[in-house]
Structure formats: C-alpha cells, structure tokens
PDB file of N, CA, C and O in Angstrom:
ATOM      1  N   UNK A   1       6.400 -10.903  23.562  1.00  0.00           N
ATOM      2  CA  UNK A   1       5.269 -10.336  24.267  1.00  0.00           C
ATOM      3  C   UNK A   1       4.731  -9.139  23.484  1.00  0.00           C
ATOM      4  O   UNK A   1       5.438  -8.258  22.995  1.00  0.00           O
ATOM      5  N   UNK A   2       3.497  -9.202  23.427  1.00  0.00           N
ATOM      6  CA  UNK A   2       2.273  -8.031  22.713  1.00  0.00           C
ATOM      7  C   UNK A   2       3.180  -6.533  23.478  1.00  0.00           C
ATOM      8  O   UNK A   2       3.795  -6.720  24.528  1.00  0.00           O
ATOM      9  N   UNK A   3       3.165  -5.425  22.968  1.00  0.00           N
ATOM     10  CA  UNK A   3       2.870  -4.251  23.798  1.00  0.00           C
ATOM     11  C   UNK A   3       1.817  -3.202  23.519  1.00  0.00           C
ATOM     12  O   UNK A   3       1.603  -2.585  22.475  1.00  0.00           O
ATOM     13  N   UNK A   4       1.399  -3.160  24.322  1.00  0.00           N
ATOM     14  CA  UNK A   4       0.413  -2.278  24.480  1.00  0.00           C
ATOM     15  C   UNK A   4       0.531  -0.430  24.676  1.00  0.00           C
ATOM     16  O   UNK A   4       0.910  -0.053  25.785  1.00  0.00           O
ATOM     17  N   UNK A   5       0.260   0.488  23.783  1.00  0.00           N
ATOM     18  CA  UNK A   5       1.007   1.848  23.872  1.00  0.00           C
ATOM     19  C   UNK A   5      -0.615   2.713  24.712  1.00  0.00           C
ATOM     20  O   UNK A   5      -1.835   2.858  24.633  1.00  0.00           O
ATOM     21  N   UNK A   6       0.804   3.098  25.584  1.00  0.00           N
ATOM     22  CA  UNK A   6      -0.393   3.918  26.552  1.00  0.00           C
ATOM     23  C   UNK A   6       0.036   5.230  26.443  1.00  0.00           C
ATOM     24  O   UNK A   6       1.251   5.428  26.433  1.00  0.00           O
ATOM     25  N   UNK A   7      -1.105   6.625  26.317  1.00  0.00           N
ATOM     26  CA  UNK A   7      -0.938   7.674  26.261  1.00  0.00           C
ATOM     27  C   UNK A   7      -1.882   8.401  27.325  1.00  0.00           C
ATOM     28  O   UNK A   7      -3.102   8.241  27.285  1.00  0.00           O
ATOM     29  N   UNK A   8      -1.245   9.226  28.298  1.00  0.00           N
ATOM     30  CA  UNK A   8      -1.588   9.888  29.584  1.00  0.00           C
ATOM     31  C   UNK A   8      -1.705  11.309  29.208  1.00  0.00           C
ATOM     32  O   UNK A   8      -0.747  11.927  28.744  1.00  0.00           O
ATOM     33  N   UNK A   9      -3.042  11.915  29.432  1.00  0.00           N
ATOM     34  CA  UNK A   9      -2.837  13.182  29.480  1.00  0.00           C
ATOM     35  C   UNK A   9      -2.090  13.891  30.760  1.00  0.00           C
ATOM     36  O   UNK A   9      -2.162  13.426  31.898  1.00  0.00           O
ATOM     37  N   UNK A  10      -1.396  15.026  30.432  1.00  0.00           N
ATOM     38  CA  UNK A  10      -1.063  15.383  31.241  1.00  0.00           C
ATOM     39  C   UNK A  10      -0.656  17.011  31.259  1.00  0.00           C
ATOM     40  O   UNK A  10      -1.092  17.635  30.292  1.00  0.00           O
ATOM     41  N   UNK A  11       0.126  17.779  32.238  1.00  0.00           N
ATOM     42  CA  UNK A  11       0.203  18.991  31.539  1.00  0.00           C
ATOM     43  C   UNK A  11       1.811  19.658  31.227  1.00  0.00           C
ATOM     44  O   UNK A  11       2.679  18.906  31.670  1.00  0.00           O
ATOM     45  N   UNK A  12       2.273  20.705  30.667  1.00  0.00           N
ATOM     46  CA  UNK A  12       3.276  20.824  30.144  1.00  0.00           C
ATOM     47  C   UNK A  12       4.519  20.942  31.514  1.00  0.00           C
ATOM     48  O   UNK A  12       5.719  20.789  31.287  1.00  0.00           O
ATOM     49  N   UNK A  13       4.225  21.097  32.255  1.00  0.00           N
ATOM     50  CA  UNK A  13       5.053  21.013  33.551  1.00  0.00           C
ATOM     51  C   UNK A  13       5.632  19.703  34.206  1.00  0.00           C
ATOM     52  O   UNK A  13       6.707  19.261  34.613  1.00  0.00           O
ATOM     53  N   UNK A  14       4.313  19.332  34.076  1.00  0.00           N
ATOM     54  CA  UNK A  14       4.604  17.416  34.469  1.00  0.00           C
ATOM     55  C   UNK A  14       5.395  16.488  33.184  1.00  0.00           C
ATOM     56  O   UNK A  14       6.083  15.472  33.276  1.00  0.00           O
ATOM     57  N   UNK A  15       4.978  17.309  31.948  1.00  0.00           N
ATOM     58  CA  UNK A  15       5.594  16.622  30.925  1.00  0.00           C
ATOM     59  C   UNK A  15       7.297  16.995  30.821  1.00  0.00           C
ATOM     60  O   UNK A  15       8.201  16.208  30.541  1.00  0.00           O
ATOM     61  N   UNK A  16       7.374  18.048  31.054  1.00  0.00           N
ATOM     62  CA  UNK A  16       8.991  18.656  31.045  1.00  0.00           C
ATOM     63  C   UNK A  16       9.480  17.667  32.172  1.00  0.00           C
ATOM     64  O   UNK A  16      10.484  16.999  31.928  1.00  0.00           O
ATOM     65  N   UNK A  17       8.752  17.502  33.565  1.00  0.00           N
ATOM     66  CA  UNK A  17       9.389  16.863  34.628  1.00  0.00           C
ATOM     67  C   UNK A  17       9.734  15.295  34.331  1.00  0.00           C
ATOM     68  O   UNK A  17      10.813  14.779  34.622  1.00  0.00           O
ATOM     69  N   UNK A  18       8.879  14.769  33.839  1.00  0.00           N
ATOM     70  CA  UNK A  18       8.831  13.162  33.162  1.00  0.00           C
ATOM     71  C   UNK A  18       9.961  13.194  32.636  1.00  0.00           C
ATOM     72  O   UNK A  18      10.884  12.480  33.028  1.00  0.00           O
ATOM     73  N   UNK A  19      10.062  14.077  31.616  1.00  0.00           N
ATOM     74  CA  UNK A  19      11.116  13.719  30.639  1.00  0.00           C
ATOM     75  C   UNK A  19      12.756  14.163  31.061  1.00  0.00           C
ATOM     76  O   UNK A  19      13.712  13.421  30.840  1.00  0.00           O
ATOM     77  N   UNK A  20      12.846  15.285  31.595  1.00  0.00           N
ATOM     78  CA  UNK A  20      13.978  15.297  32.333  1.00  0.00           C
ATOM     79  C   UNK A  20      14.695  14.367  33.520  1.00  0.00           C
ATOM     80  O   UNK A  20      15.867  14.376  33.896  1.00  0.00           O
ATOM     81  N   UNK A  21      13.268  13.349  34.093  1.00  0.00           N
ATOM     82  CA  UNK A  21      14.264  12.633  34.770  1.00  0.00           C
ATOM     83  C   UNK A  21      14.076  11.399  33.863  1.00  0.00           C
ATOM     84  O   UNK A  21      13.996  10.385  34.557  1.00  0.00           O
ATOM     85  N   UNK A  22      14.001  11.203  32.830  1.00  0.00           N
ATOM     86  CA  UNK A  22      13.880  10.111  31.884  1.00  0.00           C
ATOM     87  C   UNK A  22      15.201   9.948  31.179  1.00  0.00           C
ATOM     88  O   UNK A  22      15.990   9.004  31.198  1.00  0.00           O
ATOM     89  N   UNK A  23      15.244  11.095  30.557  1.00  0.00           N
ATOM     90  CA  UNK A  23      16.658  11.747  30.266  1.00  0.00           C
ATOM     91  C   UNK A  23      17.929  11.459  31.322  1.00  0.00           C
ATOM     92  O   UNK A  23      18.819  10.731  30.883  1.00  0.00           O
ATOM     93  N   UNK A  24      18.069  11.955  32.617  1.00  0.00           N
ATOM     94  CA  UNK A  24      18.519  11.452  33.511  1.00  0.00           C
ATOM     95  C   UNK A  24      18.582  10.208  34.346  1.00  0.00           C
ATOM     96  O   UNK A  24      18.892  10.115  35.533  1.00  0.00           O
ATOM     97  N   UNK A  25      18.232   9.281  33.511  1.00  0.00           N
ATOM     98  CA  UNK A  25      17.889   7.989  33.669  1.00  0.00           C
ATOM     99  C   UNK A  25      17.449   7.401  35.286  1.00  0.00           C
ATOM    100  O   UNK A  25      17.885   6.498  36.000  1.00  0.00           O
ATOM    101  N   UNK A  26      16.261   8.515  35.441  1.00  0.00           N
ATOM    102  CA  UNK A  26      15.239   8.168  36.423  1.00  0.00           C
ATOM    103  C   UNK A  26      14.029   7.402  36.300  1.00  0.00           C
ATOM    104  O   UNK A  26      13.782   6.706  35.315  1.00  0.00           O
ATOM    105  N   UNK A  27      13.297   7.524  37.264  1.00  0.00           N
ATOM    106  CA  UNK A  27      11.615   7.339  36.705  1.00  0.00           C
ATOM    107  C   UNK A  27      10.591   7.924  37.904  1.00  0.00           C
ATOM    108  O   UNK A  27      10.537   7.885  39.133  1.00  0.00           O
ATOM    109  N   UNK A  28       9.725   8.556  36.667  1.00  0.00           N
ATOM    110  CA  UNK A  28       8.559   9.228  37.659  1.00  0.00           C
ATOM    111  C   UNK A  28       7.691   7.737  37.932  1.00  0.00           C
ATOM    112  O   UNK A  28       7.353   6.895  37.100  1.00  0.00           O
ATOM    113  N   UNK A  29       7.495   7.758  39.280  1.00  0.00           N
ATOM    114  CA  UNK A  29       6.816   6.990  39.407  1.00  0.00           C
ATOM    115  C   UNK A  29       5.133   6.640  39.132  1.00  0.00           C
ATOM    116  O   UNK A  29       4.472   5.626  38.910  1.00  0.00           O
ATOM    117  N   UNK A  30       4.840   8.257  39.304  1.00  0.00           N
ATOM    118  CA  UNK A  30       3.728   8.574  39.395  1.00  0.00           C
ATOM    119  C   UNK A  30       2.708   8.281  37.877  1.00  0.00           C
ATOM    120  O   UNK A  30       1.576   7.826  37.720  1.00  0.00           O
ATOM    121  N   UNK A  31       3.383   8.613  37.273  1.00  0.00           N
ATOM    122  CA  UNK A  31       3.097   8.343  35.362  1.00  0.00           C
ATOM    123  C   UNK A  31       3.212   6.614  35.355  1.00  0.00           C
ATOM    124  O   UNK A  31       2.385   5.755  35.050  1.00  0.00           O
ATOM    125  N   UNK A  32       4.547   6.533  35.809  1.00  0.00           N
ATOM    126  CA  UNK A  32       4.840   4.600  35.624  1.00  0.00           C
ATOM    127  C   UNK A  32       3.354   4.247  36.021  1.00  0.00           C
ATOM    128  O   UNK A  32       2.548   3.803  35.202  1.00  0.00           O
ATOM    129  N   UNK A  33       3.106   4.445  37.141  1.00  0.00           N
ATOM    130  CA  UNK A  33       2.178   3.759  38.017  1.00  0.00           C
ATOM    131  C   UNK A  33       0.461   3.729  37.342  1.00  0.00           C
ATOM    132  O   UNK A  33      -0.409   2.869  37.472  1.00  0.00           O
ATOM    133  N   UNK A  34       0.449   4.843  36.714  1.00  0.00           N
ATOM    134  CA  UNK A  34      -0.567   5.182  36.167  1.00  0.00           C
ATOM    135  C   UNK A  34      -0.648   4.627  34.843  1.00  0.00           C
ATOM    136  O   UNK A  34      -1.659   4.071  34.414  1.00  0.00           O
ATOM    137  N   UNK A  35       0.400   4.776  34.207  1.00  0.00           N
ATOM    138  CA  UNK A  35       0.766   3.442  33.400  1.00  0.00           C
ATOM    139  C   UNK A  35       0.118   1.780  32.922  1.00  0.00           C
ATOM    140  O   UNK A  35      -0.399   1.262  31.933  1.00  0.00           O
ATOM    141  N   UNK A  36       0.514   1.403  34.257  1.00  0.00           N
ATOM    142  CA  UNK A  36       0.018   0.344  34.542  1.00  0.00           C
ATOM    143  C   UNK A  36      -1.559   0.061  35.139  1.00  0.00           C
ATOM    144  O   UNK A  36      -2.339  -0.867  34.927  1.00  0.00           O
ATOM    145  N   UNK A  37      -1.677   1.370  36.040  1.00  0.00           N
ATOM    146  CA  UNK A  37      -3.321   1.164  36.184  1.00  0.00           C
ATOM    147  C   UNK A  37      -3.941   1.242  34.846  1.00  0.00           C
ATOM    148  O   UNK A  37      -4.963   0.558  34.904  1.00  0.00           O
ATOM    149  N   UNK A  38      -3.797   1.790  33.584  1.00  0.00           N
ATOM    150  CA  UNK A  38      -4.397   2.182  32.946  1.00  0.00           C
ATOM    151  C   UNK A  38      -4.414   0.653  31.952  1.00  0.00           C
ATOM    152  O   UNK A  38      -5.433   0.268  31.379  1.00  0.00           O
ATOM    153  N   UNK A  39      -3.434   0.110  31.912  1.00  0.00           N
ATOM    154  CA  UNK A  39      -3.177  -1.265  31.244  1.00  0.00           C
ATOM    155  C   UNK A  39      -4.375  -2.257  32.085  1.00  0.00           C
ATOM    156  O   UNK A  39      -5.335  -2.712  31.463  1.00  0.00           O
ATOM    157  N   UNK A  40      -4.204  -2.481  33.354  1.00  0.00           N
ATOM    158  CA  UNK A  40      -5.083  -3.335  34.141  1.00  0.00           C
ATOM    159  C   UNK A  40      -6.802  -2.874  33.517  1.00  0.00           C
ATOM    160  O   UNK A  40      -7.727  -3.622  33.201  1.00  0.00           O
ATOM    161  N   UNK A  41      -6.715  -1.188  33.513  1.00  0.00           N
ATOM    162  CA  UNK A  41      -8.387  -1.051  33.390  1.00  0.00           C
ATOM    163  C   UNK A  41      -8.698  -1.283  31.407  1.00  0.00           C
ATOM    164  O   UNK A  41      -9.734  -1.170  30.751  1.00  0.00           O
ATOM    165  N   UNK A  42      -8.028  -1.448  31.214  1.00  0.00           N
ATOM    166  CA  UNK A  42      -8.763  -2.143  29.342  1.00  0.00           C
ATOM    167  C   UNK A  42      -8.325  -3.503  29.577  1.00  0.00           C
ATOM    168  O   UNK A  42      -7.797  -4.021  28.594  1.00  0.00           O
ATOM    169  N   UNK A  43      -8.413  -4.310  30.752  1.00  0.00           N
ATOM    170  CA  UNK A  43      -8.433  -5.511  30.779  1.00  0.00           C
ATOM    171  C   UNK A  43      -7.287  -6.670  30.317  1.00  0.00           C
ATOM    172  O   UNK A  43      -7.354  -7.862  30.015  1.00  0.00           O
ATOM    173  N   UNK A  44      -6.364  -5.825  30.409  1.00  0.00           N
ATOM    174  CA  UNK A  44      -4.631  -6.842  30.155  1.00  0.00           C
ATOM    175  C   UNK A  44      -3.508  -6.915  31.647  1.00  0.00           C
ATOM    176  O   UNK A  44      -3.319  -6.132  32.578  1.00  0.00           O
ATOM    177  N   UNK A  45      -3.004  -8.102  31.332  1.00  0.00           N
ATOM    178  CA  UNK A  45      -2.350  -7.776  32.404  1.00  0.00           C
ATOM    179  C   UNK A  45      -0.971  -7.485  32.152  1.00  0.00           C
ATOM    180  O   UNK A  45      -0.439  -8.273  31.370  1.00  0.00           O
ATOM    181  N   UNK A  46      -0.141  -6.435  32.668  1.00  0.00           N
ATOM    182  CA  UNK A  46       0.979  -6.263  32.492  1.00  0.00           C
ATOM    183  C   UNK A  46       2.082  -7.350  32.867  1.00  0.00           C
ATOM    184  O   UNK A  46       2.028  -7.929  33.952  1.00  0.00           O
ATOM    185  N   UNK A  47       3.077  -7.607  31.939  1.00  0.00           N
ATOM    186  CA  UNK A  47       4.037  -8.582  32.138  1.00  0.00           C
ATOM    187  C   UNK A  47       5.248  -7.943  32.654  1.00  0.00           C
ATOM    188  O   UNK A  47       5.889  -8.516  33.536  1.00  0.00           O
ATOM    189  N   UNK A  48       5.645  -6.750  32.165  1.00  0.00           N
ATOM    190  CA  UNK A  48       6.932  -5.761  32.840  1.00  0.00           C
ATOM    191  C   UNK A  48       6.538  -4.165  33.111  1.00  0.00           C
ATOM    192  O   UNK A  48       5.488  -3.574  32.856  1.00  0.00           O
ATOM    193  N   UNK A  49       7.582  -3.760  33.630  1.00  0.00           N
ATOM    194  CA  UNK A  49       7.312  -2.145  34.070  1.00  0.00           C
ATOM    195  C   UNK A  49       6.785  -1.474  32.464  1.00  0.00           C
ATOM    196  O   UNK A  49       7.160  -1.803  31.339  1.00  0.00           O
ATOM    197  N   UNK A  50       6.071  -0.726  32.767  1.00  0.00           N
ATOM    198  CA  UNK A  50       5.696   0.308  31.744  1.00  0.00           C
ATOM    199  C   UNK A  50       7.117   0.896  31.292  1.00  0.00           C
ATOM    200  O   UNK A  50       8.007   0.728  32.126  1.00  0.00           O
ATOM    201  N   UNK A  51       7.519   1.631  29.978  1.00  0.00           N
ATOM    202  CA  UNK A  51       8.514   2.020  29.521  1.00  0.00           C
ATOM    203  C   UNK A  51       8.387   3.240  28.671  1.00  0.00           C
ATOM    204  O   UNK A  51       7.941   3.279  27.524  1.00  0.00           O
ATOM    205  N   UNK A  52       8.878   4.317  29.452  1.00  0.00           N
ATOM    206  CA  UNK A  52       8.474   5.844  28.536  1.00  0.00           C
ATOM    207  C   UNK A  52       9.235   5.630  27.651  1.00  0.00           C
ATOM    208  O   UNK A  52      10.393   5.212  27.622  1.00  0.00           O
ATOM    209  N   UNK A  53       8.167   6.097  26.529  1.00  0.00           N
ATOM    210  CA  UNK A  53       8.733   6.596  25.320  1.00  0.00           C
ATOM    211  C   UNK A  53       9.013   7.419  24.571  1.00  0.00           C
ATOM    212  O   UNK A  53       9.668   7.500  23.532  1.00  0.00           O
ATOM    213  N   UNK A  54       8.119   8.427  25.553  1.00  0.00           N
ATOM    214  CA  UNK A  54       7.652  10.403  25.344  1.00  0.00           C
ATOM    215  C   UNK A  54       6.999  11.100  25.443  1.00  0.00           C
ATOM    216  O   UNK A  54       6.441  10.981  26.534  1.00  0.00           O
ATOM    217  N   UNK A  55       6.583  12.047  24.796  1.00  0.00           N
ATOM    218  CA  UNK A  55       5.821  13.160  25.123  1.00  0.00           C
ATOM    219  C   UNK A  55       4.947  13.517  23.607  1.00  0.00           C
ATOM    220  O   UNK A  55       5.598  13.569  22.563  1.00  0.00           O
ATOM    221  N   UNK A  56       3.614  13.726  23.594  1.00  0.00           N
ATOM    222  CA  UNK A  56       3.358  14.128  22.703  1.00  0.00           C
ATOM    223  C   UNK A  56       3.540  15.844  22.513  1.00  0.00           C
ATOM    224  O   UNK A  56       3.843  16.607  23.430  1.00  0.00           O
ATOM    225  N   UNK A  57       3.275  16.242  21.078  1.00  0.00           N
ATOM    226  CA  UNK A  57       3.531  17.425  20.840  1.00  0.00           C
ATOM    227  C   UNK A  57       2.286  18.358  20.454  1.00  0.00           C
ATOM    228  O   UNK A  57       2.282  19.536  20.098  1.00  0.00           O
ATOM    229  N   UNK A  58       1.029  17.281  20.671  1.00  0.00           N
ATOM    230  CA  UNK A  58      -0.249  18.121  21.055  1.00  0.00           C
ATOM    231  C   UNK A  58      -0.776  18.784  22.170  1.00  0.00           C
ATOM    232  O   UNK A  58      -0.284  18.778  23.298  1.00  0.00           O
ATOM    233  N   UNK A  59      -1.864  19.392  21.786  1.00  0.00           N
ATOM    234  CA  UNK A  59      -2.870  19.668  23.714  1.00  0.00           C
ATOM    235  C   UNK A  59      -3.862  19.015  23.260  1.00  0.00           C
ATOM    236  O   UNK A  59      -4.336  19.028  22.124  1.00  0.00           O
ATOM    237  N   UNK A  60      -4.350  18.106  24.692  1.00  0.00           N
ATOM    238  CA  UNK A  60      -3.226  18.213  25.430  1.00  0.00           C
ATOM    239  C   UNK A  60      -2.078  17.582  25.421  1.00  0.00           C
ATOM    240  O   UNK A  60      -2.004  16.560  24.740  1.00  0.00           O
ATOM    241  N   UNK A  61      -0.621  18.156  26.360  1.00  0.00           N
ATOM    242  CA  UNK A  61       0.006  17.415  26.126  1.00  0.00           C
ATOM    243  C   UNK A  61      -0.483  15.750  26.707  1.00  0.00           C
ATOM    244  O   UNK A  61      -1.463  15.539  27.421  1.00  0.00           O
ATOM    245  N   UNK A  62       0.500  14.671  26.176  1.00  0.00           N
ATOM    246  CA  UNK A  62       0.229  13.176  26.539  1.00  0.00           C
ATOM    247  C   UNK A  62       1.534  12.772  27.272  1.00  0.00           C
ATOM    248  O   UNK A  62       2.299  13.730  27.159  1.00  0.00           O
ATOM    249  N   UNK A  63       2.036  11.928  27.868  1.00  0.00           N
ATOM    250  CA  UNK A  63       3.069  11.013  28.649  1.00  0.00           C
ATOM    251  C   UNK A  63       2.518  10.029  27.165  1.00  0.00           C
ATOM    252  O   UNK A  63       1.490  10.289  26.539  1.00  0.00           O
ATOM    253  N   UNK A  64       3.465   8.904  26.837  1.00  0.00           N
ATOM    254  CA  UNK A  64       3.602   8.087  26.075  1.00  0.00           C
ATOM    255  C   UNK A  64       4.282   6.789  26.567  1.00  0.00           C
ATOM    256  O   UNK A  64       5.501   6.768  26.392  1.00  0.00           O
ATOM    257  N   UNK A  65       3.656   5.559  27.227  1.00  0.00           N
ATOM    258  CA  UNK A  65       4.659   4.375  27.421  1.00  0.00           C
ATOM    259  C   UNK A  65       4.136   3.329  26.862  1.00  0.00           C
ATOM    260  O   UNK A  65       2.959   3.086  26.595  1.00  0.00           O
ATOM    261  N   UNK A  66       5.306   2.583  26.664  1.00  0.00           N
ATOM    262  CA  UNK A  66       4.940   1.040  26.386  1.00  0.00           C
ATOM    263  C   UNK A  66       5.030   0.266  27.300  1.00  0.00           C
ATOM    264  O   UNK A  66       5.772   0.261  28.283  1.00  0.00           O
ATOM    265  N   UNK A  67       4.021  -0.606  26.869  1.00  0.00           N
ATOM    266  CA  UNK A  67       4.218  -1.868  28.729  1.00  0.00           C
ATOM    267  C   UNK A  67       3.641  -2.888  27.271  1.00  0.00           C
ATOM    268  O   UNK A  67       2.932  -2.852  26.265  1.00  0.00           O
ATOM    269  N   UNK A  68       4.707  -3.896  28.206  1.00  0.00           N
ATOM    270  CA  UNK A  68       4.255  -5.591  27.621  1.00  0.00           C
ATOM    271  C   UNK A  68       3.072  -5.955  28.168  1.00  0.00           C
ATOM    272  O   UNK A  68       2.499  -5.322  29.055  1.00  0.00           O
ATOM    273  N   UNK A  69       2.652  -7.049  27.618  1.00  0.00           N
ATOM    274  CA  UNK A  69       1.047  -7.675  28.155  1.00  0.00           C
ATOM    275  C   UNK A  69       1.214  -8.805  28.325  1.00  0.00           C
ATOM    276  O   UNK A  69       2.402  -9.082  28.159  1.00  0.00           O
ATOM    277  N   UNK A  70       0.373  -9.983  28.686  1.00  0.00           N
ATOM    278  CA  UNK A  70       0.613 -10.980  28.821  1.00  0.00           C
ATOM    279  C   UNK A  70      -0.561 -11.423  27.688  1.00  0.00           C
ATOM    280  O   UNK A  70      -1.517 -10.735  27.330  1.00  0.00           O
ATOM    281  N   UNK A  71      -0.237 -12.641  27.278  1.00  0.00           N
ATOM    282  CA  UNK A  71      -0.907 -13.197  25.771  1.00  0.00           C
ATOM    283  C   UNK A  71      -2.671 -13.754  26.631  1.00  0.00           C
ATOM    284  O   UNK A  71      -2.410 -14.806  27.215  1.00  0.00           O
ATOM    285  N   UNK A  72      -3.663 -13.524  26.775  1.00  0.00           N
ATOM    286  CA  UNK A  72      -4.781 -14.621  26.652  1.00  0.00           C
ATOM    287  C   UNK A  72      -4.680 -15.547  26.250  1.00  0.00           C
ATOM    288  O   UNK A  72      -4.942 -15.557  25.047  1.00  0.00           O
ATOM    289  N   UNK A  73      -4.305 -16.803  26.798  1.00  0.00           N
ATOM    290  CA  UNK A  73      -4.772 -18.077  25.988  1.00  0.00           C
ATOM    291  C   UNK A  73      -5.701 -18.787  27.015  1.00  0.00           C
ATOM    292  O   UNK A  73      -5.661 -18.846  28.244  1.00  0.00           O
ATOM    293  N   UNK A  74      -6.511 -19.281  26.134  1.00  0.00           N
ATOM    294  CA  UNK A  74      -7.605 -20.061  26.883  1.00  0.00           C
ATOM    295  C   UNK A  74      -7.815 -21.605  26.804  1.00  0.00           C
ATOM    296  O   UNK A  74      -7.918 -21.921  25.618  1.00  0.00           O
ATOM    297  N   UNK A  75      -7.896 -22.455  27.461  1.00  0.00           N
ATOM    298  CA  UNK A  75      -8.124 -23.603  26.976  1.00  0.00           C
ATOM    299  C   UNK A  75      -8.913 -24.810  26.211  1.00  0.00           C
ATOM    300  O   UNK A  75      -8.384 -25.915  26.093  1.00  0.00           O
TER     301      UNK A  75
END
C-alpha cells in the first residue's frame, strides 16, 4: 500500500503533548483524527490508522504521520 505523509500544523505545547504520549505508547486522538480528515480532503482514501512519525523542528511547528491509501484502479 502507497503512503501518503501528512504534516499538521500545530503549536509547541500540543507538539510536546503528541509526542509524549507517543513515546508512552498512546495516541492523541485528536491529531490521528485530523490525520485522516486531511487524507480524505486531497481525495484518497485511507486503508489504516494514520501513524505518527513526529514533529517537525520548524515554525511552525508540524505533527508528522503516515497513513496508507488505498490504490485507484479503474476499470
């Protein structure tokens, strides 16, 4: 399966929080979720949960996940 890399702005508070329960092998839901809306709105459909991968080290800061896609085939 394709993956598709999604990057969320966000701010340095929410980014510390993401990643500490990521680290703690949680999940914010709130990022996941957004995640995936953000996959649906450039027109793919997600095949599994979104999957953090990190944090960028710009401003702003970003959330970073990967989510699988499902392939287009047409007939």
């Amino acid at each position: 399966m394709p993956l598709m890399r999604i990057q969320l702005d966000s701010d340095k508070g929410t980014a510390r929080r993401v990643l500490q329960l990521h680290l703690a092998g949680k999940i914010h839901y709130e990022s996941r979720d957004a995640a995936r809306d953000e996959v649906w709105r450039r027109g793919r459909t997600p095949a599994a949960e979104p999957v953090f991968v990190g944090v960028t080290n710009g401003e702003p800061v970003r959330l970073v996940y990967d989510v699988q896609v499902c392939l287009d085939i047409t007939g």
